[in-house]
C-alpha positions in Angstrom: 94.5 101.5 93.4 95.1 104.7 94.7 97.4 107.0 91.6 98.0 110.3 94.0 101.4 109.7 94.3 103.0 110.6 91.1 106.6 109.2 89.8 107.1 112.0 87.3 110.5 111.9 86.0 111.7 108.6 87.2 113.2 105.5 85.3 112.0 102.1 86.5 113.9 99.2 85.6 111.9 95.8 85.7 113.6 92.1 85.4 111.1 89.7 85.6 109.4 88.2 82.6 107.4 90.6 81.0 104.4 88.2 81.3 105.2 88.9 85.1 105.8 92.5 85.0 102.6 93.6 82.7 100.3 95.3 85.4 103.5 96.7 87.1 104.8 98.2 84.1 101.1 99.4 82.9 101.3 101.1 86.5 103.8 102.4 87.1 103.5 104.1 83.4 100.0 105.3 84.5 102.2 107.0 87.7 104.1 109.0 84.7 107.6 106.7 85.3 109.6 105.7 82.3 109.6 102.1 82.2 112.7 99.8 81.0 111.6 95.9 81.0 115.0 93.9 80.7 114.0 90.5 81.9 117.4 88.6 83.6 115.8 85.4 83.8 114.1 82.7 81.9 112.5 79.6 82.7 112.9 76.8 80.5 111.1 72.9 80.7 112.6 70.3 82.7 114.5 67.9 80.1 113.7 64.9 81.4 109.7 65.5 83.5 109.3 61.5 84.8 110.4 62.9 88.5 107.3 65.6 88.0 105.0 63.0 86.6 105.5 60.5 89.3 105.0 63.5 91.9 101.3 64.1 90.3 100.3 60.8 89.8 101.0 59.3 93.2 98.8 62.7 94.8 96.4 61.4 96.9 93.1 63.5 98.2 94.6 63.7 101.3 97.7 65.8 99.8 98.0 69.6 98.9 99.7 70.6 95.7 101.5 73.8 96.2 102.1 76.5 93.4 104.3 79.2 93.7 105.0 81.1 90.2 103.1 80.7 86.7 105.7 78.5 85.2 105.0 75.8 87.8 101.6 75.6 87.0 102.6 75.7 83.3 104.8 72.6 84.1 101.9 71.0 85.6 99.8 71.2 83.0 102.3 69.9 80.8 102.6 66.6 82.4 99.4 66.4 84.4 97.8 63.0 84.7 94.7 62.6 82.1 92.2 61.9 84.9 93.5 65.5 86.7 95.3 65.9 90.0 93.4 63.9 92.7 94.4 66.7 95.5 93.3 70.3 96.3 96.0 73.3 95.0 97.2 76.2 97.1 98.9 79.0 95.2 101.3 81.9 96.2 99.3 84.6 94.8 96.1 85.5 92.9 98.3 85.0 89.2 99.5 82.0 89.8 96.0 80.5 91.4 94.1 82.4 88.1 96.7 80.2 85.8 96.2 77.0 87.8 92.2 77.4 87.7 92.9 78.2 83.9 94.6 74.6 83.6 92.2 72.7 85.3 93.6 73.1 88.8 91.1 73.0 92.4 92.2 76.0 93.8 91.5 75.4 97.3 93.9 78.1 98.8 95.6 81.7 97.5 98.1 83.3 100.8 96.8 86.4 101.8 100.4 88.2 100.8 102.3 86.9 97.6 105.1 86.0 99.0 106.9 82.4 100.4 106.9 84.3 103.7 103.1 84.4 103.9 102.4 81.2 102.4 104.6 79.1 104.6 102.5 81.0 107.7 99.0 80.9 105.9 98.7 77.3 104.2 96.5 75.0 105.8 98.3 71.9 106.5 96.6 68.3 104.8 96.3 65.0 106.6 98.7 64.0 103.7 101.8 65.5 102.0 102.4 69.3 101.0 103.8 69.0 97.7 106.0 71.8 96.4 106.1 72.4 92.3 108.9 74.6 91.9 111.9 76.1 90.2 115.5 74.0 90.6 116.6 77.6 92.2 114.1 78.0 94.8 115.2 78.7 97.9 114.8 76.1 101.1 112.9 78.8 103.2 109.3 77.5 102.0 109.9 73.7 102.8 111.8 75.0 106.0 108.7 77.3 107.2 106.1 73.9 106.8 108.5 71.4 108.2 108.4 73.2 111.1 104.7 73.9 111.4 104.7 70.1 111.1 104.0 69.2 107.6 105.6 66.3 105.6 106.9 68.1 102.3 107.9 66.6 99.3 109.8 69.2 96.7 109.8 68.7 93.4 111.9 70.4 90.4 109.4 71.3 88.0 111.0 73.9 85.7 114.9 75.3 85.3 115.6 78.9 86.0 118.3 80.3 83.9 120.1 84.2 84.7 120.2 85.4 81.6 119.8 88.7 80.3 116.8 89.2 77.5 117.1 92.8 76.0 120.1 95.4 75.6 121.8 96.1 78.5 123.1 99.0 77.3 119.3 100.6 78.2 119.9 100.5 81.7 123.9 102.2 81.4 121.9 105.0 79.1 119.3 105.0 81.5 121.4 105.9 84.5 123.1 109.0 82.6 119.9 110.3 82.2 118.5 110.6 86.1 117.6 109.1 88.9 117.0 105.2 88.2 115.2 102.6 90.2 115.6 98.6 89.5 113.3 96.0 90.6 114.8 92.7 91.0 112.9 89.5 92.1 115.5 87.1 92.3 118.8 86.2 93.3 119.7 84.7 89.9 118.2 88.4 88.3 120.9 90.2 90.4 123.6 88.3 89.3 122.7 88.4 85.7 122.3 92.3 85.5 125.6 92.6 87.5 127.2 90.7 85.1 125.7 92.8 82.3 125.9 96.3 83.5 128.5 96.2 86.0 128.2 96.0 89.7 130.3 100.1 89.6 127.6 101.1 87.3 124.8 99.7 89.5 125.4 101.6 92.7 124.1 104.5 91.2 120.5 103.0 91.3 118.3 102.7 93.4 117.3 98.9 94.6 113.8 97.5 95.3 114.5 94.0 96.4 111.4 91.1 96.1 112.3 89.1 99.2 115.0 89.1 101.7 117.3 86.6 99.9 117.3 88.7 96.3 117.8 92.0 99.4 121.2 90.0 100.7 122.6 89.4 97.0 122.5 92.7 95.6 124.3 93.8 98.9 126.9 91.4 98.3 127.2 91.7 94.5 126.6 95.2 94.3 127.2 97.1 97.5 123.7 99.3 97.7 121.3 99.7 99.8 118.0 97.8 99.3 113.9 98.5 99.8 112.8 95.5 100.5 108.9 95.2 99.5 106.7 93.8 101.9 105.3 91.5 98.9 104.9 91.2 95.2 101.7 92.7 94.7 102.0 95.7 92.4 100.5 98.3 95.6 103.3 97.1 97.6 105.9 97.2 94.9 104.7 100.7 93.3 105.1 102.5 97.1 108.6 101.0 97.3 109.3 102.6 94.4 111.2 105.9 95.9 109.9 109.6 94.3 112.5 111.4 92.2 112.4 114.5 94.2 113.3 112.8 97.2 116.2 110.5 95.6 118.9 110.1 98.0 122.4 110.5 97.0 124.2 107.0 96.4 126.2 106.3 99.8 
């Protein structure tokens, strides 16, 4: 990865997990940007998994299993049958497809791009049924994108996604008295936890790099900025988006 392009002087605000954010943050630091990792979600294990359970038991070798985040896999592995999944996996991205091969997982599939975009164009369809493991907030664009390519999908809740803010929130109202900020949100969910927070007044003085269309849309509605919308979640793609302090535009 190329580290030319400095970000000298800027703030960076990151809300995923930090297990998410890591080589983002480690970046972005390297690119001379002040980092600020306030996490507005969490991901907590299903109560009650028999609905998960079922799902990977009744997997036949004709089916695909379909990851899209850590936590899924993490779910998985949780519940998985003793004699393994009897399918092939596909994942969203490389992360996700290292932690599925780390449980045990075939990895027969990573998308190109890690994004639900990619992966609903990319995946090869099975004879069988494309299984989805996913959070209970996931949105229908995935199952939408493969039902119309022609695959049978089954979509299964595999972990609960709750906004909530982890940190001080006060960081990010310091943070914007001090210069230009910039805050990466990945989620709809994120966007209404730090609105919540912070304040949506507060918030249009940053600067907004959206993961996905959908999280894009909801900081437009909760907030009323203007968003970047990264072309995917790898860290390039996310670090570019990322707009230079010298060439900050004034909040419209």
């Amino acid at each position: 990865m190329s580290r030319e392009r400095r970000l000298d002087g800027a703030i960076v605000v990151l809300t995923r997990r930090r297990e998410d954010n890591a080589v983002l943050a480690e970046e972005l630091r390297q690119r001379g940007a002040e980092v600020i990792e306030l996490p507005c979600i969490r991901t907590e294990k299903l109560h009650d998994t028999g609905q998960l359970a079922e799902a990977l038991t009744a997997l036949e070798p004709s089916d695909l299993l379909v990851v899209t985040s850590r936590a899924g896999v993490d779910a998985i592995a949780d519940v998985m049958p003793r004699a393994g999944i009897a399918c092939g996996v596909a994942a969203v991205g490389e992360a996700s497809a290292e932690r599925a091969a780390a449980a045990g997982l075939k990895v027969r599939f990573v998308a190109s791009s890690a994004d639900g975009a990619t992966l609903g164009h990319e995946l090869p369809l099975p004879r069988g049924t494309v299984v989805l493991a996913r959070s209970d907030l996931a949105d229908a664009d995935l199952p939408a994108a493969l039902r119309r390519r022609g695959a049978d999908v089954r979509d299964v809740v595999a972990y609960h996604t709750v906004a909530t803010i982890d940190g001080d929130p006060g960081s990010v109202r310091r943070a914007l008295d001090r210069g230009p900020v910039t805050i990466v949100a990945a989620s709809p969910s994120a966007v209404d936890a730090l609105a919540t927070a912070v304040g949506a007044e507060l918030l249009r003085h940053a600067s907004f790099v959206a993961i996905g269309p959908r999280t894009a849309q909801r900081i437009r509605e909760r907030i009323g900025r203007a968003v970047v919308v990264a072309a995917n979640t790898d860290v390039d793609a996310l670090v570019r988006a990322v707009p230079s302090p010298q060439r900050e535009e004034a909040t419209p």
